[in-house]
C-alpha positions as CSV (number, residue, x, y, z in Angstrom):
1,X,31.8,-3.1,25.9
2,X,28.8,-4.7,24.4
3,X,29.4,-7.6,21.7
4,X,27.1,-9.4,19.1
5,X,28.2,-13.2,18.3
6,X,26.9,-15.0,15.8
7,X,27.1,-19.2,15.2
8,X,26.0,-20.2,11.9
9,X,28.7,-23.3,11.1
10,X,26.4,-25.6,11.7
11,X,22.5,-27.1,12.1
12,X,22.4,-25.3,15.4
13,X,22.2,-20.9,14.8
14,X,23.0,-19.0,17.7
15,X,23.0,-15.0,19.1
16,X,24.4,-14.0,22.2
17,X,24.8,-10.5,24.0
18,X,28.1,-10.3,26.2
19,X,28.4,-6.9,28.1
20,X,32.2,-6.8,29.6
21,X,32.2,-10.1,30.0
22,X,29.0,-11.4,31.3
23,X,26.4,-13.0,29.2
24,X,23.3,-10.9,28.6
25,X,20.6,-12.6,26.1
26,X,21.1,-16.0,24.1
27,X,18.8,-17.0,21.8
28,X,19.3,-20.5,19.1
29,X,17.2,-22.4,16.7
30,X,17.8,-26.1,15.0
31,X,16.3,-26.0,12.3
32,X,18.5,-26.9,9.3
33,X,19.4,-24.9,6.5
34,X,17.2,-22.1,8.3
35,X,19.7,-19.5,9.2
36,X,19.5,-17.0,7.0
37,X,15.4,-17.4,7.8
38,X,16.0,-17.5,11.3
39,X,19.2,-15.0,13.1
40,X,17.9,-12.2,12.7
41,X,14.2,-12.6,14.3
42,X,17.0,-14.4,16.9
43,X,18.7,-11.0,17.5
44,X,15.5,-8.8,17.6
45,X,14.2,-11.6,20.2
46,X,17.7,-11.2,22.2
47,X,17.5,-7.5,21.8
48,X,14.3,-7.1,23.4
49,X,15.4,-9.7,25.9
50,X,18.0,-7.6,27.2
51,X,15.9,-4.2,26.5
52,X,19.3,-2.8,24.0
53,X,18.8,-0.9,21.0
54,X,20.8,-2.2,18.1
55,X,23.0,1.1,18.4
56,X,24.5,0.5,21.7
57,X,26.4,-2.3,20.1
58,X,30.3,-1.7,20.2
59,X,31.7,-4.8,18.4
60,X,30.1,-8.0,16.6
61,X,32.0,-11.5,16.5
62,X,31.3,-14.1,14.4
63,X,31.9,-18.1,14.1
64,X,33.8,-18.7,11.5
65,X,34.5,-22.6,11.0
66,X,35.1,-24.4,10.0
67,X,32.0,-26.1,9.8
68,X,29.0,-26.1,7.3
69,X,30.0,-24.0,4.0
70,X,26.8,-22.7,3.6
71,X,26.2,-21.8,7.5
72,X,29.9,-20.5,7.5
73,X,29.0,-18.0,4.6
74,X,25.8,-16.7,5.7
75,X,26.7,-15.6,9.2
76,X,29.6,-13.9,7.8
77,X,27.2,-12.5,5.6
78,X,25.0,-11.5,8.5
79,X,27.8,-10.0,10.3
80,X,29.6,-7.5,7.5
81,X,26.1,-6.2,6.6
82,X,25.2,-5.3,10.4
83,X,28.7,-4.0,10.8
84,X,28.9,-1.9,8.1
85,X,25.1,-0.6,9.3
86,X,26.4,0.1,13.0
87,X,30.1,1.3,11.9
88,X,31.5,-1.4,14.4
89,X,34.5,-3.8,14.1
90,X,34.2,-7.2,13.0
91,X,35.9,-10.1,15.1
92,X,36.1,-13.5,13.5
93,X,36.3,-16.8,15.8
94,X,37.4,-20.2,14.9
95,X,34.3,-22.6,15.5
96,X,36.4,-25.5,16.9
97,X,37.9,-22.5,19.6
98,X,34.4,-21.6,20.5
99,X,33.6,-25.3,21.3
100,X,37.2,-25.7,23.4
101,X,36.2,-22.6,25.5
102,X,32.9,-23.8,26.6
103,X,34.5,-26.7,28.1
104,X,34.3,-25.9,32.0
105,X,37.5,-24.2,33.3
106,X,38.1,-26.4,36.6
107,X,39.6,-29.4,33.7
108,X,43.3,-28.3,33.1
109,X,43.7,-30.9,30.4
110,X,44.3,-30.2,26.5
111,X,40.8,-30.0,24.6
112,X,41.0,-32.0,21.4
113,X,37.8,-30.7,19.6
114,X,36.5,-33.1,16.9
115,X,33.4,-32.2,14.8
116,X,32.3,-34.1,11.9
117,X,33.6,-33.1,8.5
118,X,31.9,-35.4,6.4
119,X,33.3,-38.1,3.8
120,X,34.6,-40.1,6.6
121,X,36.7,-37.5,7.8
122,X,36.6,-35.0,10.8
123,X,38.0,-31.8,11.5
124,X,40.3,-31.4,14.4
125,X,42.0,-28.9,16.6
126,X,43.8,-28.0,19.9
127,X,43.4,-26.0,22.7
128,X,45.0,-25.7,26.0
129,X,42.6,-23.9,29.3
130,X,43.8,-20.7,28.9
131,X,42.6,-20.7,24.9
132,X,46.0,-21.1,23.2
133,X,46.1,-22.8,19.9
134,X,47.9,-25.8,19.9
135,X,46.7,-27.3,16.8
136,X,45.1,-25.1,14.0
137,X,41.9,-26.8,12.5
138,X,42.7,-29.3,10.4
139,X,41.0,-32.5,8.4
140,X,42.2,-36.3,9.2
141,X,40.3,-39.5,8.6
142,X,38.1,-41.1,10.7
143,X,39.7,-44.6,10.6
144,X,41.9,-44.6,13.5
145,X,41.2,-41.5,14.7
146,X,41.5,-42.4,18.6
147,X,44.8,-43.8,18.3
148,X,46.0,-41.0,15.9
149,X,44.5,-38.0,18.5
150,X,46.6,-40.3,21.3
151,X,50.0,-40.4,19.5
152,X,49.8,-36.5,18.8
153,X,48.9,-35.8,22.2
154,X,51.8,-37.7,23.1
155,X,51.0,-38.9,26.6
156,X,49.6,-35.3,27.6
157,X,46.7,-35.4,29.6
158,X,43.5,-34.7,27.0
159,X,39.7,-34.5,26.5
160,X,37.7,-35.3,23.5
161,X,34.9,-32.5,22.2
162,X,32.6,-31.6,19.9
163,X,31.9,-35.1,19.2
164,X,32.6,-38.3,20.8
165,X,35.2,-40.9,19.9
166,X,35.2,-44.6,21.0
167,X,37.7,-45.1,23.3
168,X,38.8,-41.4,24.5
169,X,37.3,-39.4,27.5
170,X,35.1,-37.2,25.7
171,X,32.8,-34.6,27.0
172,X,29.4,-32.9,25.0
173,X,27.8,-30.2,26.2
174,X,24.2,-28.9,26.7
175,X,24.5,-27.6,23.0
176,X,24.9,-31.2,21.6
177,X,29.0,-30.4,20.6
178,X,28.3,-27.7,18.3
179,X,29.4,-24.5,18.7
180,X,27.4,-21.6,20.1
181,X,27.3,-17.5,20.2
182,X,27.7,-16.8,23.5
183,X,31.6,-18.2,23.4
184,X,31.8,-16.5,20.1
185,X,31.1,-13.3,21.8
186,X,33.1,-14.1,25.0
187,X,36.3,-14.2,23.1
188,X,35.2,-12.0,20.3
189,X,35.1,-9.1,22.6
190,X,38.8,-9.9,23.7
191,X,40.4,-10.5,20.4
192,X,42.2,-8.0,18.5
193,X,40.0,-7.0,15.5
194,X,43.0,-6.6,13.2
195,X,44.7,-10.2,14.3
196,X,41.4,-12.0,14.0
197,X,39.2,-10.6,10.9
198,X,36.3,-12.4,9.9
199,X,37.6,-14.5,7.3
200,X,36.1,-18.3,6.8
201,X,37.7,-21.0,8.0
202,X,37.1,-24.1,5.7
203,X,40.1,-26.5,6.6
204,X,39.8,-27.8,2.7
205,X,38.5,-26.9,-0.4
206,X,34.7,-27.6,-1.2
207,X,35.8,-30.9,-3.2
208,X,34.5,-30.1,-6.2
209,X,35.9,-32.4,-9.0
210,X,36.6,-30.7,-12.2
211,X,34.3,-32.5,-14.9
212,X,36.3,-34.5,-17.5
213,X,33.5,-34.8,-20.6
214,X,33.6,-35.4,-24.1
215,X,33.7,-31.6,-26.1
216,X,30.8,-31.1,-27.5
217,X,30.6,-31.7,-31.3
218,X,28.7,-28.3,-31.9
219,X,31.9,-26.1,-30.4
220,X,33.7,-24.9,-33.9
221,X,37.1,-25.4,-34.3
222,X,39.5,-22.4,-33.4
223,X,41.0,-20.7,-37.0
């Protein structure tokens, strides 16, 4: 089976061709706030790369956070509109599992995956070797986080990815701790496309506080 993945939740945008399993063509840029600029001269580059025509594609996957809002949104975008062109299934893929799956397979030890949520916060979840979900992606503070990530571990053996934290064994990889494609599409091509739709993963809202202002002397009073 041949399988698209797409990584848009965050500064780093990412395609990847996986054919049964193996990793075909991979393609990336860093260039922020570029992606909807950017992934698809990434896919024709990765096509050509791997000499496949668009049509031969049986299945696309696609990060879905959380992560970036904007990033999140546009490669979902990206992904129902070349979907719907190719009449192929749509897997989504948590971003923080992406990042836990890249983490070499010889270390049996739970992978804590921490990325950067902004506001002094961080986005967390769990992941054992075999790519079960301990921990769904979730948002805690940043104060204390290395003694917080310890006491829910609770004694169990862990590593520390996506982004370092002082004090933990933590591990970043050649794509800087973000997520990329080419695990999208390694585990997109083995999910169930009906257990794992592409629906964004946010972890929060967008924190948008409702404005309190003073009504406007103009508006006319209701009869």
């Amino acid at each position: 089976m041949r399988t698209l993945g797409l990584e848009t939740s965050s500064e780093r945008g990412s395609v990847a061709l996986v054919e049964d399993g193996v990793l075909v063509a991979h393609a990336y840029h860093q260039e922020l706030s570029r992606h909807a600029e950017r992934m698809l001269s990434l896919l024709g580059e990765a096509l050509a790369s791997a000499g496949w025509d668009k049509q031969s594609i049986d299945r696309l996957a696609v990060g879905v956070g959380p992560g970036a809002f904007t990033g999140i949104r546009i490669g979902i975008a990206q992904a129902h509109g070349l979907a719907l062109g190719l009449g192929v299934p749509t897997v989504g893929v948590g971003s923080l599992r992406a990042i836990a799956a890249a983490h070499p397979k010889g270390d049996a030890r739970l992978r804590l995956v921490v990325r950067d949520a902004r506001r002094d916060e961080v986005f967390v979840g769990a992941y054992d070797v075999e790519g079960y979900e301990h921990l769904a992606a979730t948002v805690w503070p940043r104060a204390g986080l290395a003694t917080a990530l310890s006491a829910w571990a609770g004694g169990e053996p862990f590593v520390v990815l996506g982004e370092a934290v002082e004090g933990l064994d933590s591990f970043i990889d050649e794509a800087g701790g973000a997520p990329d494609a080419t695990q999208v599409a390694l585990l997109g091509a083995r999910f169930d496309p009906s257990l794992h739709p592409p629906h964004p993963v946010y972890a929060r809202g967008p924190g948008a506080d409702p404005q309190n202002l003073v009504p406007s002397p103009l508006r006319l009073p209701r009869s």
